[in-house]
N, C-alpha and C positions, 0 to 999 in steps of 0.2 A: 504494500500500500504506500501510496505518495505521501510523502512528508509535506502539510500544508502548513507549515509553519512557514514557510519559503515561498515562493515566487520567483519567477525568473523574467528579471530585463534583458531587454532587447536594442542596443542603439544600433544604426546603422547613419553613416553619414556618405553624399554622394557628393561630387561638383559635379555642376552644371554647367554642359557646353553651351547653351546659347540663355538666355533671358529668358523668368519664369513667363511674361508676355509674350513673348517670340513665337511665330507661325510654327517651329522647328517644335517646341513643348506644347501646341493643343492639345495633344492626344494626353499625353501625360497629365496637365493639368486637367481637362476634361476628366479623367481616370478618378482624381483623388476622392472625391466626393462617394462615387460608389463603390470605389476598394475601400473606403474608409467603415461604409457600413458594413458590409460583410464583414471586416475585421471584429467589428464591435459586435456584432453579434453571434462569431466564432465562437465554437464553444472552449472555454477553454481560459478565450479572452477575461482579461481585465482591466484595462488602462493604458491609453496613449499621451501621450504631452500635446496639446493643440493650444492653441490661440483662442479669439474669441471666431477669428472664421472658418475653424472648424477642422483646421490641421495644421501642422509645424511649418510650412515653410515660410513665415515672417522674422521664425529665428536664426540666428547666425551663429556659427562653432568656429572656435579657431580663431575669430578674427575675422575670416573669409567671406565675405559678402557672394560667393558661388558655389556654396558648403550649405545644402539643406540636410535636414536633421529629420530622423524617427525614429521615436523612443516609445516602447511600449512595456507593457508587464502582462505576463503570461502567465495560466498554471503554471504546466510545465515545458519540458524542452517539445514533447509531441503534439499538443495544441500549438507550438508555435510552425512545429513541421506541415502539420497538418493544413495550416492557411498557407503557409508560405507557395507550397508547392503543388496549390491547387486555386481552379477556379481564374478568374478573372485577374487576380493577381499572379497567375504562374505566366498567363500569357502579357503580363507588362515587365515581366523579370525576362523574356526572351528579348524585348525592344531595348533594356537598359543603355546597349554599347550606341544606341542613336542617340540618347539624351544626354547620358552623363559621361565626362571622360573616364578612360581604365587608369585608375590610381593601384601601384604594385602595395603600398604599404595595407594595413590592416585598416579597412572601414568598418567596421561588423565587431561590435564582442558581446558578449552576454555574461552573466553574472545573477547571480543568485541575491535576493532582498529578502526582509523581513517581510511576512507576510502585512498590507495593508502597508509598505512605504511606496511612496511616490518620488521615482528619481528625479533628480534636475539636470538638464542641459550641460551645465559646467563638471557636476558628477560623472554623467556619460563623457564629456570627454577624459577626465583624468583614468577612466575604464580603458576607452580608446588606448589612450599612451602608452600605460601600463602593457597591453597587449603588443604594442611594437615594440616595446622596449626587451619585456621580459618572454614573449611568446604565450602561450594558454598556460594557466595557473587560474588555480580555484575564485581567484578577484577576478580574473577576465578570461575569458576563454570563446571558445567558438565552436560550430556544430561541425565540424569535424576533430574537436580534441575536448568534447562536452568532460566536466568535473559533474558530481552531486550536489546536492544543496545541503550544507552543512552549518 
């Protein structure tokens, strides 16, 4: 049985090749709105980081003003496999290499939370860091070098 004292974050951060306005991101942006409900209503699902307009990309990581951000909380690491790699969002994960440039370092970590914490933007990134720095470890890791939640 799943240990529900945990919960599992999720950050992933992208740069964007051309302006979230840009003819080049309709599709994408068009996308967020209804990838965003099916997340939320995924089961599994529990919490994303949004704005008042209904998703992260008004925040900025890094510094970077071409660095969008999505941070969510999961049960576990299978409710998040389960959305990821299905549905309407599996087919805008095949489009990614039109939108966003290929960055070699580590965009993606995940990590384990108290059950009912809500991360922060600045939290996920020192995740991030942590994960280029030191590679997967129990603070940051990724779905191909998943830890427990301890």
């Amino acid at each position: 049985m799943a240990d529900t004292s945990f919960e599992l974050a999720q950050v992933n951060i992208s740069r964007l090749k051309f302006p979230l306005d840009s003819p080049e991101l309709k599709d994408f942006v068009d996308a967020l709105e209804p990838v965003n409900a099916v997340a939320d209503a995924a089961d599994g699902f529990v919490w994303r980081l949004q704005t008042d307009g209904g998703d992260a990309t008004e925040l900025r990581v890094f510094g970077d003003d071409w660095l969008i951000i999505n941070l969510t909380v999961w049960r576990d690491v299978d409710s998040l496999k389960a959305f990821m790699y299905a549905g309407r969002h599996r087919e805008l994960l095949k489009r990614r290499n039109e939108w966003f440039e290929r960055i070699t370092e580590a965009m993606t970590a995940l990590w384990w939370v108290p059950a009912g914490h809500r991360p922060s933007a600045p939290e996920a990134e020192k995740r991030l860091v942590h994960l280029r720095e030191h590679g997967a470890t129990e603070r940051a890791f990724t779905l191909r070098a998943e830890f427990p939640a301890r």
